[in-house]
N, C-alpha and C positions, 0 to 999 in steps of 0.2 A: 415204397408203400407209405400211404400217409401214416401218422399217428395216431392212438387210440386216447384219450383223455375221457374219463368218467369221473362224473358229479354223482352227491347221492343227496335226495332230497331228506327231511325232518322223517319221515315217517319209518323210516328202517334202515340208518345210515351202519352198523354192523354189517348187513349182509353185504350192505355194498362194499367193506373192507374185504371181506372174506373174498367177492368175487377178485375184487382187484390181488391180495394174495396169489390167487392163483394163474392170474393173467399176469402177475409180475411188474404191473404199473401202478404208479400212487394213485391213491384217490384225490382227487383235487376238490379245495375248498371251496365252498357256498355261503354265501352271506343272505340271511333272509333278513330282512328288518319289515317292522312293524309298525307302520306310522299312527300317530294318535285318535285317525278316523279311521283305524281298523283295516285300512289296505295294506296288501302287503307289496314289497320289493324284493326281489332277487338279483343279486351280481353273481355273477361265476367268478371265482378269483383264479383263473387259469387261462392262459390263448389260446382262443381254438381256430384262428383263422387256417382253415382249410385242412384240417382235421378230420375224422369221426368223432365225434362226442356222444356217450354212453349214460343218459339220465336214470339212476334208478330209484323208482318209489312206487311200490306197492299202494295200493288206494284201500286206507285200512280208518279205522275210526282216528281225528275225525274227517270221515274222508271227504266230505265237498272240500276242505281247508287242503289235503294234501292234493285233492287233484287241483285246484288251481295252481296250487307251488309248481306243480308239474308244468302246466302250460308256461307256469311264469317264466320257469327254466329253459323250456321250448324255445320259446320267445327270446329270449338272452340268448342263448347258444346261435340260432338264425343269425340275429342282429351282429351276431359278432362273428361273420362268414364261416360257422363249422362247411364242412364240405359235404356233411351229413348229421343228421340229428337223429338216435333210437333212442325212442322211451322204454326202457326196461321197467316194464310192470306186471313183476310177478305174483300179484295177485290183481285182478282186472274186476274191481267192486262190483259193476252196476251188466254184469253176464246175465243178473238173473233176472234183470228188465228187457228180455229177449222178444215178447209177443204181446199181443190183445188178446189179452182173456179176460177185460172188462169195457162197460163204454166210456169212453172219451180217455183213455190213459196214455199216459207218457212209455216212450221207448228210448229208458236212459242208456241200453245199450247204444245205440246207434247216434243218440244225442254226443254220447263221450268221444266214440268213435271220429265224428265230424269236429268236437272242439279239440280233439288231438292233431287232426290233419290242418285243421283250420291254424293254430299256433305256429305250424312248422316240422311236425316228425316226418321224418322219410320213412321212419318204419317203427315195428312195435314188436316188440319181445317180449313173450305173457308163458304164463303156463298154467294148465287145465282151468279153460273156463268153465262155467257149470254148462252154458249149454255151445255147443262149436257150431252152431249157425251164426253167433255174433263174429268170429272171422270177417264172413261174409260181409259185416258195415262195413269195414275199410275199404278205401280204394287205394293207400297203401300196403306194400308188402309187412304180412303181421306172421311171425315164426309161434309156431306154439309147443311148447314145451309140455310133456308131462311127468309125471313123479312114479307113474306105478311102479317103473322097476327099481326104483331108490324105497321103496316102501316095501316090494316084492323081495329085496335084499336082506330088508331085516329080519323079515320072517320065514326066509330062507335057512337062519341059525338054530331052528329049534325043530323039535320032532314034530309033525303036519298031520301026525293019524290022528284021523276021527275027527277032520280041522274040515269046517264048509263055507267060501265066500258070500257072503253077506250083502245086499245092495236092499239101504234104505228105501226103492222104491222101483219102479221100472223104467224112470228118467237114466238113472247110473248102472244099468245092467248089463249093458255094453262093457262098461269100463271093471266093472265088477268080476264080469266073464273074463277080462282078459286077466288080472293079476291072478283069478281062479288057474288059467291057464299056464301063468308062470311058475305057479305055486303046486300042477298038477295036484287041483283039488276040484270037488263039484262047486256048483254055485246056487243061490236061493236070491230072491226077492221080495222083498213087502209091496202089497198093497197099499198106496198108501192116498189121502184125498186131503189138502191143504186148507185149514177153517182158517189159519190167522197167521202170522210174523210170529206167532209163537205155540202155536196149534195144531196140529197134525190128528191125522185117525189111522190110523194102521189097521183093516179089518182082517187081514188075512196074509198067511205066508208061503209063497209059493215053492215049493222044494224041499227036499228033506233036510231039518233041522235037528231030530228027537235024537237026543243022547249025544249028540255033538257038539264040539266048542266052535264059535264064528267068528270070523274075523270079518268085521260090519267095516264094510269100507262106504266112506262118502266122499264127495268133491270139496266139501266146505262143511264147517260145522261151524254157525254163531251161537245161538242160545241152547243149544242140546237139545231143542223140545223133541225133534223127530227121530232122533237115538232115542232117548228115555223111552219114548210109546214104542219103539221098536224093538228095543231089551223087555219088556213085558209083555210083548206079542210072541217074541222067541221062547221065551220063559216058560208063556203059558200052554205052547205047544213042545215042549221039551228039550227044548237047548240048557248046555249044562254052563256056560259058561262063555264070554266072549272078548277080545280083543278088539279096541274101538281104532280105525285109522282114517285118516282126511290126509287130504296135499294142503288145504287151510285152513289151520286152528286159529280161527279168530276170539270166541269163546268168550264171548259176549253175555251182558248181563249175569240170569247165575247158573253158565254154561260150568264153572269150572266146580262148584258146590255140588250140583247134579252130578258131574261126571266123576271126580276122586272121590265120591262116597258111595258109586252105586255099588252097590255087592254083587251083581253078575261080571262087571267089567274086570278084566284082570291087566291090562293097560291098555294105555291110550297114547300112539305113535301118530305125531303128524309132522310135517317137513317147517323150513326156519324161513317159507315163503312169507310171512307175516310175523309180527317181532312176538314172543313168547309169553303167554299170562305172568305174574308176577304170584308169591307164594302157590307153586305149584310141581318141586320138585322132583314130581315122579314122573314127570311127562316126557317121554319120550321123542326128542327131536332130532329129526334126518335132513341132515345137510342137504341144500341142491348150488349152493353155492359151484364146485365145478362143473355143474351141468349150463348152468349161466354164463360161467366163464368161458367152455368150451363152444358154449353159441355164439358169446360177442368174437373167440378167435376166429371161425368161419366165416361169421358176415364178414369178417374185416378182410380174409384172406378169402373170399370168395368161393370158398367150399361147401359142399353139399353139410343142409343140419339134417336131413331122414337119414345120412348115412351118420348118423349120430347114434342110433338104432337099428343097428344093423345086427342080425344074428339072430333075434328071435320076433320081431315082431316091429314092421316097418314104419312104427309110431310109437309102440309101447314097448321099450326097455330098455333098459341100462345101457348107458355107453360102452361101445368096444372097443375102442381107439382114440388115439387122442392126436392134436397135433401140435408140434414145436413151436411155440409162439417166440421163444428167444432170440 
């Protein structure tokens, strides 16, 4: 079997130790240099001739800068015969440029999509995009990972009465339903209509909240606007208290001032898919580092990743098995 060598770009080189820990191979160095008109260079300083090479970099602020590192990396890895190239991008920025819902706009999903395959990836490793029709750009093979049951595990530790899943909207209700499902608890919805990149209206909340604590799960949280209006929507119809979770704490702007101050939230759990706010030590972060690592052993051993999810739910949850990468 060829060999597995993994690079990890600027944007979250941590996680990619952690994944390689668990894969039991080094992480191999990257030289990015910066030339005085602002372009960038990348070397791999590892052989990958005829190899799998494993790039990983989240596309996190600021992200036009890491997604070209990314191609850069692409690009180097090709040129220098890997036998295969996977972009591991476990957070997939531009999900939420998914459709036309104005005239003349750009479709940066599917743009990203193209300058991915364009560089060189044979394939792409992501986990919970916001919307799973951008899959779909690729016309190569893209594995999608999700987090509910690494986030269903946490709050599997504590007692669950009078506890009801929360979905900021009826875009995440699916996905909301299911960790309801893990968690056997009901589930609710906000209404919710988008004014701006930092705006939301929440008019109304569908399912019983009154006297209940909620564990508000989202896909992604940047700036908090659409939690805050949605903790004051719950608030106002009777919820007593709530528990904030995302698979992407990016927490942007003054995401993280809003949220360790608000008095309804009693924490805030999200996964280490994007690298952690800084003075924020109450936040709660859940590894998926070996869920990443047991994907890249798969692809390489050419085993099934749904059977990664096997036992409760044939996409959504925790790994049951694992395999001997030694």
């Amino acid at each position: 079997m060829r060999d597995i060598v993994v690079f990890s770009g600027s944007a979250h080189p941590e996680l990619a130790r952690q994944i390689c820990d668990e894969l039991g191979v080094p992480l191999s160095g990257v030289d990015v240099v910066r030339f005085s008109n602002d372009c960038l260079q990348v070397q791999l300083l590892e052989n990958c001739r005829q190899k799998d090479v494993y790039l990983v970099q989240p596309l996190v602020p600021p992200t036009q800068e890491h997604l070209f590192e990314l191609l850069l990396m692409i690009n180097a890895a090709r040129g220098a015969s890997a036998a295969s190239v996977t972009a591991v991008m476990p957070h997939f920025a531009y999900a939420r440029s998914d459709k036309k819902d104005a005239s003349r706009i750009s479709f940066g999903g599917r743009m990203v999509a193209d300058l991915l395959q364009t560089a060189g990836a044979h394939r792409v490793l992501t986990m919970t995009l916001h919307a799973p029709q951008v899959h779909g750009f690729f016309s190569v093979p893209v594995d999608h990972l999700t987090a509910t049951g690494v986030l269903a595990d946490h709050f599997r530790e504590r007692d669950l009465s009078n506890h009801v899943v929360v979905s900021p909207d009826f875009g995440n209700a699916k996905t909301a339903s299911l960790l309801a499902r893990l968690l056997g608890l009901p589930v609710a919805a906000g209404s919710k209509q988008r004014k701006g990149d930092d705006k939301v209206e929440i008019d109304m909340i569908v399912g019983d909240v009154d006297g209940k604590t909620a564990i508000v799960l989202d896909d992604e949280i940047a700036t908090g606007g659409s939690i805050v209006e949605l903790l004051d929507k719950l608030q106002e119809v009777g919820c007593q208290q709530a528990a904030v979770a995302c698979t992407h704490g990016l927490f942007t702007g003054r995401a993280v001032e809003r949220l360790r101050d608000h008095p309804m939230i009693s924490e805030v759990v999200t996964t280490d898919t994007v690298p952690s706010p800084q003075g924020w030590p109450e936040l709660k972060v859940c590894s998926t580092a070996d869920l990443f690592a047991e994907a890249i052993a798969r692809i390489h051993a050419g085993a099934s990743i749904s059977s990664l999810f096997d036992g409760v739910d044939p996409a959504y949850a925790p790994p049951q098995m694992r395999l001997d990468f030694s």
